[in-house]
BASEZA-964545 format. One line per 3 residues: number of its first residue (from 1); their letters; for each residue x negated, z, y of C-alpha. Coordinates in pm, whole numbers, always signed. Each point is the difference from the previous one (the first is absolute). Last residue first. Example, Ala and Ser with C-alpha at 12.3 -4.5 7.8 and 13.67 -1.06 7.14 Angstrom:
2 = sa = -1367/+714/-106 ~ +137/+66/-344
This chain:
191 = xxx = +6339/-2105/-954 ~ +227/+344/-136 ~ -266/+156/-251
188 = xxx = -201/+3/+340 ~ +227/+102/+234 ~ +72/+333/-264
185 = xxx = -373/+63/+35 ~ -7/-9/+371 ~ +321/+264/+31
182 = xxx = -127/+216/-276 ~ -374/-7/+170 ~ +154/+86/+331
179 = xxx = +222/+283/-104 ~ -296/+164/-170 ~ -237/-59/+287
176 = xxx = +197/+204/+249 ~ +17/+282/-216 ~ -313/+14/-128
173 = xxx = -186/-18/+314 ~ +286/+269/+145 ~ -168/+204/-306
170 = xxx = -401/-86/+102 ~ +79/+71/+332 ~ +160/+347/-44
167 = xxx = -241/+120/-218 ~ -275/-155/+266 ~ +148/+226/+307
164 = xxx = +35/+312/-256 ~ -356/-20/-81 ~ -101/-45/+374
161 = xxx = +233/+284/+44 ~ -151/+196/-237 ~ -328/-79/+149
158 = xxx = +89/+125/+302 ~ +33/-236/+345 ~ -185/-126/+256
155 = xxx = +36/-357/-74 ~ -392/-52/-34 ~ -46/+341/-135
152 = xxx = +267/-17/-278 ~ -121/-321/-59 ~ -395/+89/-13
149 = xxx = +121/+297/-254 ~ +249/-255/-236 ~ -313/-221/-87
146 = xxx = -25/-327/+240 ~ -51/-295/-159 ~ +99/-224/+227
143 = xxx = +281/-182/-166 ~ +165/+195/-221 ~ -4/+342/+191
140 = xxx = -60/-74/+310 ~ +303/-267/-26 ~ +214/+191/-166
137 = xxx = -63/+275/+252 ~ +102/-215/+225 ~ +280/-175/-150
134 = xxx = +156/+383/-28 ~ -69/+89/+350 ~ +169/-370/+94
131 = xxx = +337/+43/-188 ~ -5/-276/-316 ~ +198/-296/-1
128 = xxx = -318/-216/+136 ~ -198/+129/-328 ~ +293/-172/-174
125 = xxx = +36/-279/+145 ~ -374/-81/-47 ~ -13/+112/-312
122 = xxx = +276/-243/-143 ~ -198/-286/+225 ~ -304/+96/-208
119 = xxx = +169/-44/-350 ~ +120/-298/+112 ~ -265/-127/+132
116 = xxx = -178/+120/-374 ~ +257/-217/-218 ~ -46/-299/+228
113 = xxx = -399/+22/-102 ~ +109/+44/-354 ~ +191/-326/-25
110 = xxx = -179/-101/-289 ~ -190/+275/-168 ~ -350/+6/+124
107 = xxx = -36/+286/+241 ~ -315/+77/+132 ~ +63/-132/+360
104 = xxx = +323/+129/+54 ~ -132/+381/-90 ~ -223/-49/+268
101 = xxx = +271/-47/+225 ~ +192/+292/-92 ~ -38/+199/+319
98 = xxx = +46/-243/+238 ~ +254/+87/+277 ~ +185/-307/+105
95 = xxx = +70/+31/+349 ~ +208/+296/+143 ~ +384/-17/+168
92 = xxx = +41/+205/+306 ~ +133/+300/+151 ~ -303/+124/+258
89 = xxx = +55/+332/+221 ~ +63/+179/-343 ~ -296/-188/-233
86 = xxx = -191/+42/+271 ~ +3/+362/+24 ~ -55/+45/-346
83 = xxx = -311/-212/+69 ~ -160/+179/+284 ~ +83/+348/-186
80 = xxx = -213/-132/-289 ~ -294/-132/+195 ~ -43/+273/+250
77 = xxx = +13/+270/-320 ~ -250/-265/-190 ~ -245/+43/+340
74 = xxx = +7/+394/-50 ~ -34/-56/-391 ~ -306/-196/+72
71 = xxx = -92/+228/+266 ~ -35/+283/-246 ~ +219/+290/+103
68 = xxx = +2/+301/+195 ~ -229/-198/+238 ~ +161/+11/+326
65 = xxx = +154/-366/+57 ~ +181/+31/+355 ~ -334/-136/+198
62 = xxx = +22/-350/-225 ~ +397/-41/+119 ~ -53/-333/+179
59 = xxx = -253/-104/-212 ~ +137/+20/-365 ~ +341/-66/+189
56 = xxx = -118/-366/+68 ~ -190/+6/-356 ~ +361/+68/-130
53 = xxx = +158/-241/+254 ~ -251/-266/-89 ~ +80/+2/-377
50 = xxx = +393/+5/+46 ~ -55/-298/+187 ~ -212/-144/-281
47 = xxx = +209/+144/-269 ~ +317/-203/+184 ~ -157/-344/+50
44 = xxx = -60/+39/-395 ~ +306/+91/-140 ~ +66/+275/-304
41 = xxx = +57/+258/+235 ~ -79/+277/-185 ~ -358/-177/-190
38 = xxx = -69/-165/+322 ~ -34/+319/+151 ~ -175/+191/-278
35 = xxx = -250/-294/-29 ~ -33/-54/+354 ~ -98/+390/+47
32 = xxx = -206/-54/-312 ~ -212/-300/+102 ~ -43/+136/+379
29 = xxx = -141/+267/-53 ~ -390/-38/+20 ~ +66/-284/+243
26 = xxx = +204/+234/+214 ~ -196/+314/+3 ~ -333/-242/+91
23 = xxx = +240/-166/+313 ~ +48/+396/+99 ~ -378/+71/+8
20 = xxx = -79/-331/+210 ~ +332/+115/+273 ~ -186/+300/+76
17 = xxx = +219/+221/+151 ~ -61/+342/-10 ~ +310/+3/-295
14 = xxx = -146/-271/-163 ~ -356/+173/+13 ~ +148/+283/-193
11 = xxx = +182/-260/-246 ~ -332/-112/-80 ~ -107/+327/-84
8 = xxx = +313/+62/-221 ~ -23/-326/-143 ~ -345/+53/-103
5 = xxx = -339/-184/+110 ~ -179/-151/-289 ~ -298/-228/+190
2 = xx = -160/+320/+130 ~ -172/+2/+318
């Protein structure tokens, strides 16, 4: 038997029913379906739920997948729409999202560790101002790598729109960060 079985043939046995083949989809997957979750929802408790209702679906709607796409985009489709229907069912206020940590640790100047919180609690706010498609995309874009063809496929959408969906991000970015640096900046000439 070979050691390398694919998703799609693994999937297959999901779909008859064999609860070994499905646990082998979810350990391969698992990283990046956590990854994107936690990476929208910014929360821990949250990406795992989010997690286990994508593999959930993954199983539940294994007979609907029909191959006119790779399953990884199949199980990123799943993935986005579970999340972008979170974010509507669930209003809430995300943990600490760390995407400048790194940049903490190799700063000397004094103070420079304060400088990047700050810096990551601006992004925060912002990427929470943003409408969900466009965080999304954002989010597959920056994030996970994905070039503008997977996102278009994931979200089922063109690539213009995927284009237009990041334009659009990027500026309300801007716009919501601009105010918020003046505002922070002119608080710290004031203390």
């Amino acid at each position: 038997m070979n050691a390398e079985i694919s998703d799609l043939e693994l999937l297959a046995l999901t779909t008859a029913g064999d609860p070994n083949a499905f646990a082998r989809l979810v350990q391969r997957h698992q990283g990046k379906v956590f990854n994107l979750a936690y990476r929208y929802s910014r929360d821990r408790q949250d990406a795992e739920e989010l997690a286990q209702e994508i593999f959930f679906k993954v199983w539940k709607y294994s007979r609907t997948f029909q191959g006119r796409s790779a399953f990884s985009t199949w199980l990123y489709r799943l993935a986005v729409n579970t999340c972008l229907n979170f974010r509507q069912k669930k209003k809430h206020t995300p943990e600490s999202l760390p995407i400048l940590a790194d940049v903490a640790a190799a700063t000397d100047a004094p103070g420079g560790e304060i400088i990047v919180r700050e810096r990551e609690r601006l992004l925060e706010q912002a990427l929470d101002g943003l409408p969900a498609r466009q965080k999304m995309a954002l989010v597959l874009a920056n994030f996970e790598g994905k070039s503008y063809e997977e996102i278009a496929a994931i979200m089922e959408v063109s690539i213009s729109a995927v284009e237009t969906l990041l334009f659009r991000a990027r500026r309300n970015l801007g716009k919501i960060l601009g105010p918020m640096k003046t505002k922070n900046a002119s608080r710290a000439q004031v203390s």
